[in-house]
N, C-alpha and C positions, 0 to 999 in steps of 0.2 A: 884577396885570398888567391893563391897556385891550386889551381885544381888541374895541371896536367898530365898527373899519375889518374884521376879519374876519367878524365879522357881519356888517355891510350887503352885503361881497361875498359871504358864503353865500348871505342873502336874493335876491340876484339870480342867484346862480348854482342858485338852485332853479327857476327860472324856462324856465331854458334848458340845461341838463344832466342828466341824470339821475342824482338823487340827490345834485343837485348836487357831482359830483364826477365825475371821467374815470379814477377809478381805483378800485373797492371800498374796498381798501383803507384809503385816504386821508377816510374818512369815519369820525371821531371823533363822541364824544358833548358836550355838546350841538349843537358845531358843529366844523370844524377852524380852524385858524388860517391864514391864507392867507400865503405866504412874499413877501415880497418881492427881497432878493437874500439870496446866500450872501459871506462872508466866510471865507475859511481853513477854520479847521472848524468856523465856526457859517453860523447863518442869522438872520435879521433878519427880522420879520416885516410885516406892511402896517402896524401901528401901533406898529412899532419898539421892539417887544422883542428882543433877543437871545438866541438859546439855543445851548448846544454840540451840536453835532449830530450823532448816532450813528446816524442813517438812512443818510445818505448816498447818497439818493435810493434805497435797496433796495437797495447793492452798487457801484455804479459806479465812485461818486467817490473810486478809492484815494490819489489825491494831492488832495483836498478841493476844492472851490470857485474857491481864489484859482491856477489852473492854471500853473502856471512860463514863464518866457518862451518857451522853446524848444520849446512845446505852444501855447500861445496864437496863435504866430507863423506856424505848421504851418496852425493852423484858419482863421486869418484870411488866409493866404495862398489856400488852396483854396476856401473863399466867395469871396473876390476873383474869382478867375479865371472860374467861372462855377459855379453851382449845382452840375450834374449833367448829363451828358451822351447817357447810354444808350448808351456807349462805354467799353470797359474803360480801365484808368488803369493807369500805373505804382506808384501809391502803395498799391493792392490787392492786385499781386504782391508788394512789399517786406514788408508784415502779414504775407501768411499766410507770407512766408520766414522770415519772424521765429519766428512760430508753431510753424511745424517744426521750426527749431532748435534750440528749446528744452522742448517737450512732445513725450515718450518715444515717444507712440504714434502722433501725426499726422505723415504722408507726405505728407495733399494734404487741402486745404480747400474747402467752397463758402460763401462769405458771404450772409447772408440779414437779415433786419432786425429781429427780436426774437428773444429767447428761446422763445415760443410757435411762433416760424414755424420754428425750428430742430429741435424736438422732433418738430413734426408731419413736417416735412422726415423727421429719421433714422428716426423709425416705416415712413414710405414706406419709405425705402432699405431697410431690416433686411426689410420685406417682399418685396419686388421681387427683392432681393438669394437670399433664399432662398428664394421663391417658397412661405411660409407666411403665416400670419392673426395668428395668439396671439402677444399680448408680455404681459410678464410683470413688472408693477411692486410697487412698496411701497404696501402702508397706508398713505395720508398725506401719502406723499412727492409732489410737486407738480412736474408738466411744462409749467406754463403753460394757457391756455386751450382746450382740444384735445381732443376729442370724445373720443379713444381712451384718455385717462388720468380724463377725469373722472367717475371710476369709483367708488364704494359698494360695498360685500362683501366676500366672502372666498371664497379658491381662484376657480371658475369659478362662483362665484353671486354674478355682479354686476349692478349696473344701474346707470344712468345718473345723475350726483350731482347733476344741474342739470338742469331740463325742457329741453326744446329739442333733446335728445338721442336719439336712433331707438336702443333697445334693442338694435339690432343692432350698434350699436358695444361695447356693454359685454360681449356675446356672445364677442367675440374678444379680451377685455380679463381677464388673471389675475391676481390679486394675494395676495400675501403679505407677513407681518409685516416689518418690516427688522429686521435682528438676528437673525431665526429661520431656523436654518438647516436644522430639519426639515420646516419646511412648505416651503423651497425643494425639497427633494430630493421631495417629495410631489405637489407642483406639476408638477415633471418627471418622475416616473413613471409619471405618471397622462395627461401630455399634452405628453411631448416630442419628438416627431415631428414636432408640429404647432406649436410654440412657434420663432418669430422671430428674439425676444429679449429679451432683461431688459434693463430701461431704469429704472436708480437713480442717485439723489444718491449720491456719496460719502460723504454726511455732509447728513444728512436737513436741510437746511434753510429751511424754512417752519413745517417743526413744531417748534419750539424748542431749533433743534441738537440734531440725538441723531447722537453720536458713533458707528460702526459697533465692535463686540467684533472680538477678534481672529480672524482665520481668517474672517469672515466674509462678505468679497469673495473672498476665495482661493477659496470656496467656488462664488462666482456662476460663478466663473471656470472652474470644474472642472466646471459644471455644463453649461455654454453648449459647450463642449472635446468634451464627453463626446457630445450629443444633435445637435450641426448647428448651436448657436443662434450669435447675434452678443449680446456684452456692452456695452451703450449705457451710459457715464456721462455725467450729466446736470451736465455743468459750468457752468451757467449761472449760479450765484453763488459755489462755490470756484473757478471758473477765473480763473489769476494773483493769488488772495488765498489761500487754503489752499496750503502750498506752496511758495510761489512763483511763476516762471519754469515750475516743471515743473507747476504744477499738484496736485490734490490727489490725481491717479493716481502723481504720481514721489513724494508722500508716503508715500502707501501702496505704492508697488512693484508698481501693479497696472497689465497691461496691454490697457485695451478695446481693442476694434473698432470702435466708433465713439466719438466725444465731440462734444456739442454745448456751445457758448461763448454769450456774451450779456456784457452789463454792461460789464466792463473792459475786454476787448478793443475796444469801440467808444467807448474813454475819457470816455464819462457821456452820447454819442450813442448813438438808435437803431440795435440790432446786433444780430445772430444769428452763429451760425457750425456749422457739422456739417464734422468732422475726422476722420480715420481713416486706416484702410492704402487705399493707392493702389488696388486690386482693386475694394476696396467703393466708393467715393468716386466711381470714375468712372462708375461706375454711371448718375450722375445724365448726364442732356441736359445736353447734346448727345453728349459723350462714350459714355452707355449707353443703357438706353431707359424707367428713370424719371423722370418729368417730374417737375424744378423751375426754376423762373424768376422772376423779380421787377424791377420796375419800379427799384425806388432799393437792390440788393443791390449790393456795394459801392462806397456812396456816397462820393464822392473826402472830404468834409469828415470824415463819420464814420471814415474808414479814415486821416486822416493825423491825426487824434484819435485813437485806437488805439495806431498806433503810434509817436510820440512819447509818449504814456504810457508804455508797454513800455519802451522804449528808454531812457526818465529813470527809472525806476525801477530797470531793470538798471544803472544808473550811477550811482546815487545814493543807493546802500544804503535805497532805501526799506523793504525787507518786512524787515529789521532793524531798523530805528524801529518802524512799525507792529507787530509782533509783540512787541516788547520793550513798550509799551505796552499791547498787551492782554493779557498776561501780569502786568503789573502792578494792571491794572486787576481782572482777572477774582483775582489771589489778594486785592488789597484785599477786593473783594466778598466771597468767603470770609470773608474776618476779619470782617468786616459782621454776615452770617448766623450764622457761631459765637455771637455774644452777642445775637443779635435773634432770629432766623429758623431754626435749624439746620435744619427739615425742608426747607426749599427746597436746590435743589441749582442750582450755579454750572458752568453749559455753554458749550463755544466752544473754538475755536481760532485760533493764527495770529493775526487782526486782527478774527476775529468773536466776538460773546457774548451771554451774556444769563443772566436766572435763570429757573429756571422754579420755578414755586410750588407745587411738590411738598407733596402732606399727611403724608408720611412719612419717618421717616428719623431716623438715632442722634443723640442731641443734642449730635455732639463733633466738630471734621471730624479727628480724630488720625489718620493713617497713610492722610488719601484721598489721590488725585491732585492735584499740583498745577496753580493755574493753572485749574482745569477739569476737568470730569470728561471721563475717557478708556476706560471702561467696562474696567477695570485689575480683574481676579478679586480679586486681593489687597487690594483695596482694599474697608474694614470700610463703605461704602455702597456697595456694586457693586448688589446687591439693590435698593435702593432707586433707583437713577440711574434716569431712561426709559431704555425699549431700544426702543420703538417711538413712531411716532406717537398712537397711541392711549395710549398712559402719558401724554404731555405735556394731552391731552383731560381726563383724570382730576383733571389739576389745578386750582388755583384761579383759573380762565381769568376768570373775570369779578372777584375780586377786584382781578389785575391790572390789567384793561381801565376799569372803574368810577373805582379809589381811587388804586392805587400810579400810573398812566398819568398822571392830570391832577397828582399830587404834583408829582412830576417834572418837567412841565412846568412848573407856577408856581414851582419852583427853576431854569426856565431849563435846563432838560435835554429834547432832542428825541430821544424815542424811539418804535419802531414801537411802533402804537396796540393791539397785542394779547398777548399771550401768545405767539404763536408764530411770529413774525417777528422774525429774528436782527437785532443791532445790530453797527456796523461800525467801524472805525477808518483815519483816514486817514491820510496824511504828514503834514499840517496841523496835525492835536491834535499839544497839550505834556505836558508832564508835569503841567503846571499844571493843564489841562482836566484831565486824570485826577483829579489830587485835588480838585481844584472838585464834578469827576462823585460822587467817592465820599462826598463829605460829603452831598450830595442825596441819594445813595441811604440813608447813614445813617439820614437825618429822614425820608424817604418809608417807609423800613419800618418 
């Protein structure tokens, strides 16, 4: 492949961005490739390459790129009319009614504008709310940019993951393994008077999909019940993809106190969203008397994107496509690894997945989970699967990132650029993409 339209636009985007890129992430080695537009479920790049694209810009894009008429029409309508107003809209109310409808535990929403502003958002509320300090996360697990989770250690010996950070935020920042359900109850007996609330993914994903064991939210749940706290799941990338409609709490049957949203809900625009029972929620200003407010929180363009997503999804048997495809997809892989790879283990659910490149593990997949591992006792790799984010650390993160990443690519396959960022699927992939996908993954391992 010609990648020297993406080069001369690195070259200048070294000039004037940092790291030439506006996103960590998005910073490959030697350089990235610069996108030009999207197509269905690929992307085309500045010097027109084509790849199948299982980014999907990090989660959003659940009906891909080429967006249906009845979404396009929605967004062009509302950029017509005028930007943004600093006046509520009707089409802010119809979302979050939508919202409630159909996820178990939301009564009432505040829309906000990223994922990060959302997380920081319910930490306030969960404080305010009970008039505590300590919240209480995973290993690993990732809330976005936001002082109070970007946290190093263990139990209450933490500190700060990223300079810039005043120790005193880590001070009120507790963390335990995800999947361990002893150092939760050790966590709380040690300092549950003073704990918030626990604030987890459903299903850890930044660190390379780690599936939750069983009982093991039942547990959060029991624990939060038991001491005052509030249970925060962090839906910012299973929400409306895990699941469904109800999300990846009506998967599990589990019911938070709060949930924060991001990505789908604001149909591949910048979003946020903090949902919950009506008590807590109103908490926030002007209703209570913790401050949240924002300049472009819901934005009429983003919010009539949102919901025409939803709405064409729930009507268009989308998350039946998509799941029947990454179910396809993720046992292909399986068969993949049996005769190449067996120590690597096959993660994901729903419409998300990925491998992670485990050094361990029986050379047979006979009698595991299919489809993906679902951290299943009976299942002859249970042992071997991650159960936390630091299992997926232990793997072969830089073979990954180095070798298997750029394969991939020069077969036209666009996947996140590390080890531990999920890939996604949208309505747009065929069945074709899949087996195209799997033939690439064949020759890359």
């Amino acid at each position: 492949m010609n990648h020297e339209q993406s080069r001369a636009l690195y070259d200048r985007a070294l000039s004037v961005l940092s790291g030439g890129v506006n996103s960590s992430v998005r910073a490959t080695r030697p350089y990235p490739f610069f996108v030009e537009k999207g197509d269905g479920g690929h992307v085309i790049d500045a010097d027109g390459n084509r790849y199948i694209d299982f980014v999907m810009g990090y989660g959003p894009l659940l009906l891909g790129h080429s967006l249906p008429e009845q979404v396009q029409s929605a967004i062009q309508q509302h950029a017509a009319e005028g930007p943004m107003y600093g006046a509520p809209t009707e089409v802010e109310v119809e979302l979050a009614e939508f919202v409630t409808r159909h996820v178990p535990s939301v009564e009432m929403l505040r829309f906000v504008n990223s994922g990060t502003e959302a997380t920081v958002s319910a930490v306030r509320l969960a404080r305010g709310y009970t008039g505590r300090d300590k919240i209480v996360v995973m290993q690993s697990g990732y809330h976005g940019a936001q002082e109070s989770t970007l946290v190093e250690g263990e139990g209450d010996h933490t500190a700060p993951s990223s300079p810039g950070i005043p120790e005193s935020f880590a001070e009120h920042t507790l963390t335990v393994p995800f999947n361990d359900e002893e150092a939760a109850h050790e966590v709380f007996e040690e300092h549950g008077d003073d704990i918030a609330a626990v604030l987890t993914e459903p299903i850890l994903g930044n660190y390379g999909i780690v599936h939750p064991v069983e009982g093991y939210h039942d547990t959060l749940r029991e624990l939060c019940d038991d001491h005052g706290s509030l249970l925060i799941f962090d839906e910012v990338i299973t929400g409306f993809r895990v699941g469904g409609l109800q999300c990846a709490q009506g998967a599990f049957d589990i019911d938070p106190d709060i949930t924060t949203f991001g990505k789908i809900v604001g149909g591949g625009f910048p979003v946020g969203a903090i949902g919950g029972k009506s008590e807590i929620i109103e908490q926030f200003t002007p209703a209570g008397d913790v401050f949240q407010s924002g300049t472009f929180s819901g934005h009429p363009v983003t919010m009539a994107a949102g919901l025409e997503t939803l709405q064409y999804a729930a009507e268009h048997d989308v998350y039946d496509h998509v799941n029947e495809l990454g179910d396809r997809l993720r046992a292909g892989l399986q068969d993949i690894l049996e005769d190449q790879a067996p120590e690597y283990t096959v993660v994901g659910r729903d419409s998300m997945f990925k491998i992670i490149f485990t050094r361990d593990g029986p050379d047979s997949f006979d009698g595991h989970c299919e489809a993906g591992c679902r951290q299943r006792e009976s299942c002859p790799r249970f042992d071997y699967c991650p159960k936390t984010g630091g299992d997926v650390t232990q793997a072969e993160t830089e073979r990954w990132e180095r070798l298997f990443w750029p394969a991939m690519k020069d077969q036209g396959v666009f996947l996140t650029a590390n080890q531990f960022e999920s890939q996604f699927i949208c309505d747009a992939h065929t069945g074709e993409d899949i087996e195209n996908a799997l033939e690439a993954y064949k020759e890359a391992i």
